[in-house]
RODO-2510 file (C-alpha; in nm, 4 decimals, decimal comma):
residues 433
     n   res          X          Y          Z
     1     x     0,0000     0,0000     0,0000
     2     x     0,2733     0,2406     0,1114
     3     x     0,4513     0,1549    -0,2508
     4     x     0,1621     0,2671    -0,4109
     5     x     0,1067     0,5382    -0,2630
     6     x     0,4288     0,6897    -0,3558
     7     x     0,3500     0,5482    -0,6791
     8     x     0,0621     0,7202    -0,7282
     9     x     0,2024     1,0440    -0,5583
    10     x     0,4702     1,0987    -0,8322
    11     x     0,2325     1,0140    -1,1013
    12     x    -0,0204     1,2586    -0,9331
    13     x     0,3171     1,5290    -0,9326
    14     x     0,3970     1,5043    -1,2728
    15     x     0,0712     1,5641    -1,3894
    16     x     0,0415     1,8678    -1,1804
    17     x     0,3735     1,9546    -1,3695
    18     x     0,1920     1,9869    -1,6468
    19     x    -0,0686     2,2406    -1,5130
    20     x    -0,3836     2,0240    -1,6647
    21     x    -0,3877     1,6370    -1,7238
    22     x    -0,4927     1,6874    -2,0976
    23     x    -0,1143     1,8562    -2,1759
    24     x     0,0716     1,5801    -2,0610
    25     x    -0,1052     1,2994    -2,2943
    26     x    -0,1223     1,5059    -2,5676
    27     x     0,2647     1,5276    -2,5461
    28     x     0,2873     1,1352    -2,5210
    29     x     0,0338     1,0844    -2,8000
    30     x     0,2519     1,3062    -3,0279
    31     x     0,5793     1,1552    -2,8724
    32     x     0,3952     0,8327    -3,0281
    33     x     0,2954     0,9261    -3,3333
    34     x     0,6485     1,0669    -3,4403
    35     x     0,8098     0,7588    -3,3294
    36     x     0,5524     0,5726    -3,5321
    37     x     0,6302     0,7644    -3,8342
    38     x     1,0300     0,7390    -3,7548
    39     x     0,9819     0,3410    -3,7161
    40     x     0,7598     0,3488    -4,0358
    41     x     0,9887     0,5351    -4,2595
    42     x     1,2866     0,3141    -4,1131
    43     x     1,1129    -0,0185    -4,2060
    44     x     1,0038     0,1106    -4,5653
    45     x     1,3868     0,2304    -4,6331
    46     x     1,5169    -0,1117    -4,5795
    47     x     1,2849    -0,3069    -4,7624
    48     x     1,2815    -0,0575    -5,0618
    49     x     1,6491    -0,1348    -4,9769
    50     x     1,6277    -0,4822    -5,0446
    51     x     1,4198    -0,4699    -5,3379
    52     x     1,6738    -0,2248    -5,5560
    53     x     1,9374    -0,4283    -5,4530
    54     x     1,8263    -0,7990    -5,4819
    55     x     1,4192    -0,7961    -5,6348
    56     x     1,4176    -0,9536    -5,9875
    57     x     1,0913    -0,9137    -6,0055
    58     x     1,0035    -1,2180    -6,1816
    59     x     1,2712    -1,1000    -6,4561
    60     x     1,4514    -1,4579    -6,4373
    61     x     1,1814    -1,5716    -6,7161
    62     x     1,3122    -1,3379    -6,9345
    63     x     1,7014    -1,3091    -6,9067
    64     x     1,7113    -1,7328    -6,8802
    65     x     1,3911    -1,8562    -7,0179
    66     x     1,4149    -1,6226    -7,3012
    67     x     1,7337    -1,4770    -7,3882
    68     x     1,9137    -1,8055    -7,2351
    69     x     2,1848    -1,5418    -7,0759
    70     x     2,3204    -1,7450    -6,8175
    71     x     2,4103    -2,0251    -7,0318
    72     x     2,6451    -1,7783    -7,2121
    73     x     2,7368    -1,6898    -6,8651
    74     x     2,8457    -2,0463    -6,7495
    75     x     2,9811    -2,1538    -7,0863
    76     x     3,0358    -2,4891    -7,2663
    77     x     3,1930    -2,6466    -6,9486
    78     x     2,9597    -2,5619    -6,6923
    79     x     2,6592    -2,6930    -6,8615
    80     x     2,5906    -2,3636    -7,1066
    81     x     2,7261    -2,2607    -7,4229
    82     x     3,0658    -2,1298    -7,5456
    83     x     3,3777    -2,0237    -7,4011
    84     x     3,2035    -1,8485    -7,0804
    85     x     3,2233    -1,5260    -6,8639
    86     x     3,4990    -1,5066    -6,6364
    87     x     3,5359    -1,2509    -6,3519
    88     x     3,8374    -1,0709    -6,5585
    89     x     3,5098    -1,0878    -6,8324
    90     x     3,2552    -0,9445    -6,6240
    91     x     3,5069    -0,6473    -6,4700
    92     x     3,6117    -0,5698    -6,8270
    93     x     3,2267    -0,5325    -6,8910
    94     x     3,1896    -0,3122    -6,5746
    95     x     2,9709    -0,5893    -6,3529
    96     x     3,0700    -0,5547    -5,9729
    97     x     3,1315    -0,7458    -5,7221
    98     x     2,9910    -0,6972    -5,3485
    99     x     3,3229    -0,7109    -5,1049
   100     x     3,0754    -0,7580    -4,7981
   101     x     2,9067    -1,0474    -4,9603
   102     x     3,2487    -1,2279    -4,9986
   103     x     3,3545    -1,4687    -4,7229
   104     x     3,7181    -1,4387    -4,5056
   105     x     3,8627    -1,7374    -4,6586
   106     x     3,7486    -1,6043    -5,0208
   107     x     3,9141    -1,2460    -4,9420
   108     x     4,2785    -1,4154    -4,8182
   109     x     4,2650    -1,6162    -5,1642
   110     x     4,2120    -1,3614    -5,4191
   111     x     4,4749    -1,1706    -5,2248
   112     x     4,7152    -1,4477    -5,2356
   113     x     4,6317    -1,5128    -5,6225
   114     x     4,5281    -1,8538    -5,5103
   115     x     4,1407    -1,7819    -5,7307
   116     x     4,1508    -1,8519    -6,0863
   117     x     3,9548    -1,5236    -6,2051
   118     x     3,9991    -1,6168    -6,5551
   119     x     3,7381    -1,9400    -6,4726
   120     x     3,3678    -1,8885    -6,5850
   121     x     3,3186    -2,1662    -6,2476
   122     x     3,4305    -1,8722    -6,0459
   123     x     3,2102    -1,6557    -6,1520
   124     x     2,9126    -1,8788    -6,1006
   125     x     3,0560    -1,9158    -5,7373
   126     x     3,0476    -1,5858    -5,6821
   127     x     2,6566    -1,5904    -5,8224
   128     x     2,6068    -1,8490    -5,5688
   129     x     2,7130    -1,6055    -5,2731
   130     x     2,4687    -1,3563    -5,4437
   131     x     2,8074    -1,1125    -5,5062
   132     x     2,7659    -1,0071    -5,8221
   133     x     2,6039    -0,6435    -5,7937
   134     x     2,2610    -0,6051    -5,9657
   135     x     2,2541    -1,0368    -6,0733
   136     x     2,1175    -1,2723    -5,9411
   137     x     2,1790    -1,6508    -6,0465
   138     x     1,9043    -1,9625    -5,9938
   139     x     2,0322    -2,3167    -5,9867
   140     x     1,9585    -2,6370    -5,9070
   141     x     1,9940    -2,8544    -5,6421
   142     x     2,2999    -2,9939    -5,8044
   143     x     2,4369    -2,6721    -5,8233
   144     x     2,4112    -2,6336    -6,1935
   145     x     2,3084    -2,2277    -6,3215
   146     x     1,9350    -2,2443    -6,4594
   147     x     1,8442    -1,8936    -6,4840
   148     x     1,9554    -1,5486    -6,4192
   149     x     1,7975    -1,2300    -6,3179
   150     x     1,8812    -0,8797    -6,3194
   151     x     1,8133    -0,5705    -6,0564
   152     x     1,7496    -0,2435    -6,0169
   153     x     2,1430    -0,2021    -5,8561
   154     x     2,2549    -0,3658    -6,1814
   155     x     2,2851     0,0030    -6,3796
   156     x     2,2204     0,2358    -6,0886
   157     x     2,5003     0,0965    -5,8310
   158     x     2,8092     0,0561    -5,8278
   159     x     3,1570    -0,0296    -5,5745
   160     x     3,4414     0,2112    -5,4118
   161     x     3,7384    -0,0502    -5,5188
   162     x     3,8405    -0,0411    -5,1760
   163     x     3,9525    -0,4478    -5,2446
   164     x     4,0391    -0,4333    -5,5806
   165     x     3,9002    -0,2707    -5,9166
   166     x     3,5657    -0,3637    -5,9645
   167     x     3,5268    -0,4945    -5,5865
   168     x     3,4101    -0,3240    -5,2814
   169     x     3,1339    -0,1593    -5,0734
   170     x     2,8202    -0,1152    -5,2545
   171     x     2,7128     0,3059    -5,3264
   172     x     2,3247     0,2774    -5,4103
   173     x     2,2430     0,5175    -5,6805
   174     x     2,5702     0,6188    -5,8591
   175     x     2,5381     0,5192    -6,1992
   176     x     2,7302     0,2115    -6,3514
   177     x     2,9323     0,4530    -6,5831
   178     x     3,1827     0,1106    -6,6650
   179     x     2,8825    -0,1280    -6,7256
   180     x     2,8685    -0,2034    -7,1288
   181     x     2,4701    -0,3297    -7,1150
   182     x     2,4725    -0,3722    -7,4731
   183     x     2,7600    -0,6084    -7,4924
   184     x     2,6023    -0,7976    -7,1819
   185     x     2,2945    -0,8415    -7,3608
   186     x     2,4706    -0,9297    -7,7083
   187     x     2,6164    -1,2705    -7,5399
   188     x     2,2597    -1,4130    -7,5037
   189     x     2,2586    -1,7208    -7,7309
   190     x     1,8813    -1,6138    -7,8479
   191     x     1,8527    -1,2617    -7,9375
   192     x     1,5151    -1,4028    -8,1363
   193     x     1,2630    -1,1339    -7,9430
   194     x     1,4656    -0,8555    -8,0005
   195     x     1,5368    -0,9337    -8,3583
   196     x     1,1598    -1,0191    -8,4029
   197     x     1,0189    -0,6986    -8,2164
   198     x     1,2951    -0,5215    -8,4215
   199     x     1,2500    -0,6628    -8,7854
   200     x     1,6335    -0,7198    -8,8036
   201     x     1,8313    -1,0213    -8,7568
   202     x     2,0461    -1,1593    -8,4800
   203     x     2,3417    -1,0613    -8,6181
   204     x     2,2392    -0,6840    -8,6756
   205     x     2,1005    -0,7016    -8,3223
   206     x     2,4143    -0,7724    -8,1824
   207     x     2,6261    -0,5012    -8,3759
   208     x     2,3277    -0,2686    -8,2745
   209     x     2,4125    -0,3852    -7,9066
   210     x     2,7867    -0,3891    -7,8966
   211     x     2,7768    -0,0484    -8,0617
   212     x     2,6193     0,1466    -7,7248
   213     x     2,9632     0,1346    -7,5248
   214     x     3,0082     0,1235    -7,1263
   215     x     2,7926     0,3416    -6,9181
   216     x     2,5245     0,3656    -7,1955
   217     x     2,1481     0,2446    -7,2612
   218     x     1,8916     0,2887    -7,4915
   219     x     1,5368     0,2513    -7,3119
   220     x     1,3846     0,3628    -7,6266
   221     x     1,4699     0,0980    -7,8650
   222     x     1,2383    -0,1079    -7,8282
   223     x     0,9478     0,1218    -7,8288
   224     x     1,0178     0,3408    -8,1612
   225     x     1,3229     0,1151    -8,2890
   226     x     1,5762     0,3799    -8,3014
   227     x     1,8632     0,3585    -8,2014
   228     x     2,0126     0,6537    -7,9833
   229     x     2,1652     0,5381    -7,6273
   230     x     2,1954     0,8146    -7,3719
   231     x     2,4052     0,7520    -6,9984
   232     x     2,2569     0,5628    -6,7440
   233     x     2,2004     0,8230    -6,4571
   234     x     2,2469     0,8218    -6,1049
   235     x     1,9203     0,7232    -5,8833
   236     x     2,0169     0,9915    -5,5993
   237     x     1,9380     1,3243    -5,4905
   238     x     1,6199     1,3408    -5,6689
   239     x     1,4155     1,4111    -5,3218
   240     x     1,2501     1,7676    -5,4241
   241     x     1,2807     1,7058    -5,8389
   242     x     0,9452     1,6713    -6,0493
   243     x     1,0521     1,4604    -6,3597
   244     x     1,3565     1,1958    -6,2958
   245     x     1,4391     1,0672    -6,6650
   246     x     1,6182     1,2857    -6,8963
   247     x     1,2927     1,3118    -7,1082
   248     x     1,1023     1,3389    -6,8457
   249     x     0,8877     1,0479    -6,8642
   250     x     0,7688     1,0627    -6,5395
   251     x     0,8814     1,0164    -6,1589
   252     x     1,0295     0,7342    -5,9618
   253     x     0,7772     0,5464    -5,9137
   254     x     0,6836     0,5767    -6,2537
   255     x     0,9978     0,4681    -6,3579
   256     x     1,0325     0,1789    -6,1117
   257     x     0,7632     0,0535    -6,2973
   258     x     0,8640     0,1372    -6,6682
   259     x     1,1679    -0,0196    -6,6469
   260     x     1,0762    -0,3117    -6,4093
   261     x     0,8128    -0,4459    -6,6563
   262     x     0,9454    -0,2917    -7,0198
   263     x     1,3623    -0,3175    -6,9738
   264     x     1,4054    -0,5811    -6,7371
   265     x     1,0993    -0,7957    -6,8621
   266     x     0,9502    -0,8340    -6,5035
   267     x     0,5856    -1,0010    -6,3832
   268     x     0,3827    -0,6690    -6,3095
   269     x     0,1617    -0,4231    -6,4653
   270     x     0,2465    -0,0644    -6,6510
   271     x    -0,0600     0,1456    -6,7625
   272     x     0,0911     0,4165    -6,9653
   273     x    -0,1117     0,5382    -7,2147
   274     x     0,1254     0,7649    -7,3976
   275     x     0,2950     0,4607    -7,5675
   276     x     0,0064     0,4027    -7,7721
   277     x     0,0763     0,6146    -8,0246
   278     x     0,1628     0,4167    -8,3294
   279     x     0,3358     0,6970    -8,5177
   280     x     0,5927     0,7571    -8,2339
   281     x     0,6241     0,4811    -8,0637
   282     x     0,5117     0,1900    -8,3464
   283     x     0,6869    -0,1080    -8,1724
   284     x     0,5137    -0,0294    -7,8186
   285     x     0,1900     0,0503    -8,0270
   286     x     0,2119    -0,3037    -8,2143
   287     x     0,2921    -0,5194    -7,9192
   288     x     0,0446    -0,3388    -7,6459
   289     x     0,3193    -0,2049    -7,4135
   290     x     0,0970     0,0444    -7,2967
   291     x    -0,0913    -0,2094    -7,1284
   292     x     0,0863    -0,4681    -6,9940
   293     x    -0,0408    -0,7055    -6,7085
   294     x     0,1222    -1,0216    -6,6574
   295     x     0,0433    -1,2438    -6,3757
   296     x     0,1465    -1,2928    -6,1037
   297     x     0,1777    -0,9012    -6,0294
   298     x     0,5369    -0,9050    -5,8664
   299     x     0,5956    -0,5236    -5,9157
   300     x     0,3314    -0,3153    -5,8151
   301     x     0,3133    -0,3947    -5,4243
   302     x     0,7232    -0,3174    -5,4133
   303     x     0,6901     0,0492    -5,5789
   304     x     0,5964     0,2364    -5,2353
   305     x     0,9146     0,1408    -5,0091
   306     x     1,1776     0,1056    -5,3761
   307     x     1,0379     0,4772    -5,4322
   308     x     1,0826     0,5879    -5,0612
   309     x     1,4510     0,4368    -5,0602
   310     x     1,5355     0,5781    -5,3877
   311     x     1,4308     0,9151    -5,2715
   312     x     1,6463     0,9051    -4,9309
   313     x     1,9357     0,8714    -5,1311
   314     x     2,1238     1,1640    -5,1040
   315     x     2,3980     1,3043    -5,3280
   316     x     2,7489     1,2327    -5,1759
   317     x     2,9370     1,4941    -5,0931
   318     x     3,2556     1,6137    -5,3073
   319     x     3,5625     1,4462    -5,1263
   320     x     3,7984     1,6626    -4,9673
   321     x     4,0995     1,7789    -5,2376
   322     x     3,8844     1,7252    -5,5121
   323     x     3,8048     2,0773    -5,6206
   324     x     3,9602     2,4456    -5,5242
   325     x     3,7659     2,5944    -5,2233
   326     x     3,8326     2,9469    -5,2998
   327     x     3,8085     2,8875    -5,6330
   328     x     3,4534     2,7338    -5,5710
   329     x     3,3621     3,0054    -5,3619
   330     x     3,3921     3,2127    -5,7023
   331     x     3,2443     2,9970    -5,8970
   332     x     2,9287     2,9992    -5,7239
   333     x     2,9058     3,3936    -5,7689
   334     x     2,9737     3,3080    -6,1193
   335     x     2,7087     3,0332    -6,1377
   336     x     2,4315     3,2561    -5,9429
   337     x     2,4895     3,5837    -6,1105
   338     x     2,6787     3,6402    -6,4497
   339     x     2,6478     3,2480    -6,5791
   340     x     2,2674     3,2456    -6,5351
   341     x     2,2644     2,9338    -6,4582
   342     x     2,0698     2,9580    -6,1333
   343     x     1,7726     3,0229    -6,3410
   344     x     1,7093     2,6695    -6,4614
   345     x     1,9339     2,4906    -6,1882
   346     x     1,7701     2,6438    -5,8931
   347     x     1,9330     2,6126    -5,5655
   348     x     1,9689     2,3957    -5,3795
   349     x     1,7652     2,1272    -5,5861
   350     x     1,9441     2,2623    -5,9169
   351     x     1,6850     2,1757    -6,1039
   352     x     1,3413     2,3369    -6,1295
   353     x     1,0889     2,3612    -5,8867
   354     x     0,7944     2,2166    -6,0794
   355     x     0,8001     2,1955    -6,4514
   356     x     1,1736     2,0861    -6,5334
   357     x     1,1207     1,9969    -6,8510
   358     x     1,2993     2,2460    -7,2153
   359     x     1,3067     2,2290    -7,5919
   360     x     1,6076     2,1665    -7,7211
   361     x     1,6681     2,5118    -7,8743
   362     x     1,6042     2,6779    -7,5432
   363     x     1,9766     2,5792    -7,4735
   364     x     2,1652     2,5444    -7,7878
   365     x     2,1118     2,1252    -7,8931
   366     x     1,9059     1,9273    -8,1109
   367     x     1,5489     1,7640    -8,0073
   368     x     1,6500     1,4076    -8,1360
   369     x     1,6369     1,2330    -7,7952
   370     x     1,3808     1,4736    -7,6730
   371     x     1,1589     1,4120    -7,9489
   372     x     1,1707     1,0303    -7,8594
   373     x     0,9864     1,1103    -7,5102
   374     x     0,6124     1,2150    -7,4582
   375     x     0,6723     1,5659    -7,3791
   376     x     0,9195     1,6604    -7,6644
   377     x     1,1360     1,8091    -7,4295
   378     x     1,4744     1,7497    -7,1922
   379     x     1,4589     1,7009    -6,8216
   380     x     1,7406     2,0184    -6,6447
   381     x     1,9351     1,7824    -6,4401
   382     x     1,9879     1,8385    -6,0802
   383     x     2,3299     1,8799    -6,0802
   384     x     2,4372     1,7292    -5,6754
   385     x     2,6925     1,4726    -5,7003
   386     x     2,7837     1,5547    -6,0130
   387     x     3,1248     1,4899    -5,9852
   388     x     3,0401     1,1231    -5,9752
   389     x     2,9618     1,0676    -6,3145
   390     x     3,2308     1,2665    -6,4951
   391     x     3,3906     0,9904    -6,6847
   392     x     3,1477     0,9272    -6,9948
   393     x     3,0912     1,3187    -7,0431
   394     x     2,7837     1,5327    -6,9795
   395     x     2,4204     1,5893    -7,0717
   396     x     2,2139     1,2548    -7,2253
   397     x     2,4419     1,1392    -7,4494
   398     x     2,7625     1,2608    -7,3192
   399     x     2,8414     1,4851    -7,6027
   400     x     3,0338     1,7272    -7,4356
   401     x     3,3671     1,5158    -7,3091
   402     x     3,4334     1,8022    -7,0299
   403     x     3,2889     2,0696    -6,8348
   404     x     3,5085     2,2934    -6,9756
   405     x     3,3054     2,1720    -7,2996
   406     x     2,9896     2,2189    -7,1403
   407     x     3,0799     2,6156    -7,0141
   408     x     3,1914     2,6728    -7,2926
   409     x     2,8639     2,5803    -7,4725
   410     x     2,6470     2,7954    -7,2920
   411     x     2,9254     3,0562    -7,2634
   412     x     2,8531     3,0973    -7,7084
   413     x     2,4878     2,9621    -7,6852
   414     x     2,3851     3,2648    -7,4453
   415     x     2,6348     3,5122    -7,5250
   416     x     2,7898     3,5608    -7,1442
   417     x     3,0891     3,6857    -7,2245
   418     x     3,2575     3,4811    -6,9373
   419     x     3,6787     3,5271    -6,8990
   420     x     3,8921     3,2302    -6,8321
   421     x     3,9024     3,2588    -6,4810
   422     x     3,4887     3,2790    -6,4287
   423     x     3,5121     2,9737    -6,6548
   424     x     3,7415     2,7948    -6,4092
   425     x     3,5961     2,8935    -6,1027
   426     x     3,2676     2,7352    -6,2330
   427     x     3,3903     2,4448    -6,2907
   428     x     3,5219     2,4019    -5,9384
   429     x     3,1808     2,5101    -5,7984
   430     x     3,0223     2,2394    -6,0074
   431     x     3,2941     1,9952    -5,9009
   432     x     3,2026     2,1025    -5,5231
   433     x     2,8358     2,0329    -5,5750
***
């Protein structure tokens, strides 16, 4: 009784604290509610996690059962078809490999030099430890490769090389600026759908495919059967931007879906109207990709929590040494003031608020690649993290090999009048974003 009485006394206090009862459980009930919401967000940013990184959505029955991609992957001696894909193969074609997915033992090995990485074996090994970034191998009980499926991670992740080149720590989002998906594709023994959807043979498919070079993809081939790659783009920073494609197709989570049923062949449903429009998009027309629903629906129910990791991806920060400071201090007078460039690439989104979306003349370039997206028009790219995917050059198609090429464009196209030194200091300041 006495306990309880104490008990009760301190609750009684507290409340008193308060000055009326009602104050002190609203304060728990919102206490509650935000931890809800933190717990929430938490659990939906590691499963959208785990689907960009490992969901194949179903896409096995394509990459296997159709294009028969893993028995080029496993080759003649493995149970596939010719000479195979070694790990020195799959670097030199800009796959990765996962460092934390490796075991100890495995580590000491390839240190030593004691792993034959000129084996297509080893590389089905590694399959088998679910390693290889953005693929995922199926086999048997006898250990034999029967299909293969491909991820999200596959194009928009890549590694530091903190073990070696190629290997290391995962970084979500950074584009796959080394990963040649045409030449990937082009080893499928049975090229038949695309050759069929395409009206060309296999052979032509294959010099179509082998002609789009590392960190490259063309989303719109098979839709209006041009052929017109543009980079694969990083999948961060895009919290706070309207359109995320560089045509400006639509968001995330209209992408997520796009791609996971129209590139990577998975089991879902995409309900985009636009494609059926036989005069630009005659392929997608012909073949009803503008209404696609396969069953079992294994897409739609991951969108939500892929779309709410995507988006909490932020851009990494610049490392240290990499650009001038003062310099960069400059360049961002430069970049808000006489370079205009704050207009379209509006701090500290730098892109636009809203409508992103520009004819090709309203900055100096053709329409070609806009002209093969539904609004005609180019996406203004948010420019954080930038200096991450430098090496393939810069806007869709990586026509300009530099930014000094890419200043230098505006710097004629709108008549600045820029010196050499405002030139420079941009350039750092876009290096520091």
């Amino acid at each position: 009784m006495f306990g309880g009485s104490v008990g009760l006394f301190l609750l009684l206090s507290v409340l008193l604290s308060y000055g009326d009862t009602g104050s002190f459980f609203e304060d728990n009930h919102k206490k509650a509610f935000r931890a809800k919401v933190f717990l929430d967000a938490h659990d939906m940013v590691a499963e959208g996690q785990k689907t960009f990184r490992f969901d194949t959505f179903g896409d096995e029955a394509f990459w296997g059962g159709t294009l028969r991609l893993h028995e080029a992957i496993a080759g003649k001696q493995n149970g596939g078809v010719g000479p195979g894909v070694s790990p020195n193969t799959a670097l030199a074609v800009g796959l990765k490999v996962d460092k934390e997915a490796l075991p100890k033992s495995l580590k000491r090995q390839i240190k030593r030099g004691n792993v034959d990485l000129d084996d297509p074996a080893t590389t089905l090994a590694l399959l088998k430890l679910n390693a290889v970034v953005g693929v995922t191998g199926f086999f048997d009980e006898y250990g034999t490769i029967q299909s293969i499926g491909i991820q999200c991670a596959l194009c928009h992740s890549t590694v530091n090389d903190s073990f070696a080149p190629g290997i290391g720590r995962r970084l979500d989002g950074w584009a796959n600026q080394d990963l040649n998906v045409g030449t990937i594709i082009a080893l499928a023994p049975d090229l038949s759908f695309f050759s069929n959807l395409l009206n060309l043979s296999q052979d032509t498919v294959r010099t179509v495919l082998n002609g789009w070079g590392p960190g490259k993809f063309d989303a719109h081939l098979l839709l209006d059967g041009k052929n017109a790659p543009t980079l694969i783009p990083p999948a961060f920073g895009l919290a706070g931007v309207n359109l995320h494609t560089w045509t400006g197709w639509g968001s995330v989570t209209h992408w997520n879906a796009f791609v996971a049923v129209l590139e990577m062949g998975g089991q879902g449903t995409l309900y985009e109207p636009r494609l059926n429009n036989e005069e630009k998009f005659p392929i997608a027309t012909e073949n009803g990709f503008y209404n696609v629903r396969r069953k079992p629906d294994l897409v739609t129910k991951k969108l939500p929590a892929l779309q709410f990791y995507q988006l909490a991806l932020q851009a990494p920060r610049a490392p240290r040494g990499s650009f001038d400071k003062r310099a960069a201090r400059r360049g961002k007078r430069v970049f808000n003031k006489q370079g205009k460039c704050a207009g379209c690439h509006v701090p500290p989104i730098f892109t636009e608020p809203g409508w992103n979306m520009h004819r090709g003349e309203e900055f100096g370039i053709d329409n070609v690649q806009a002209e093969r997206g539904p609004e005609d028009a180019y996406r203004t790219t948010p420019l954080k993290g930038l200096w991450t995917h430098t090496k393939r050059g810069f806007f869709h198609d990586g026509r300009f090999p530099t930014l000094l090429d890419v200043v230098n464009h505006y710097d004629q196209t709108f008549q600045l009048e820029l010196s050499s030194e405002d030139k420079r200091d941009l350039i750092e300041y876009l290096k520091s974003l």
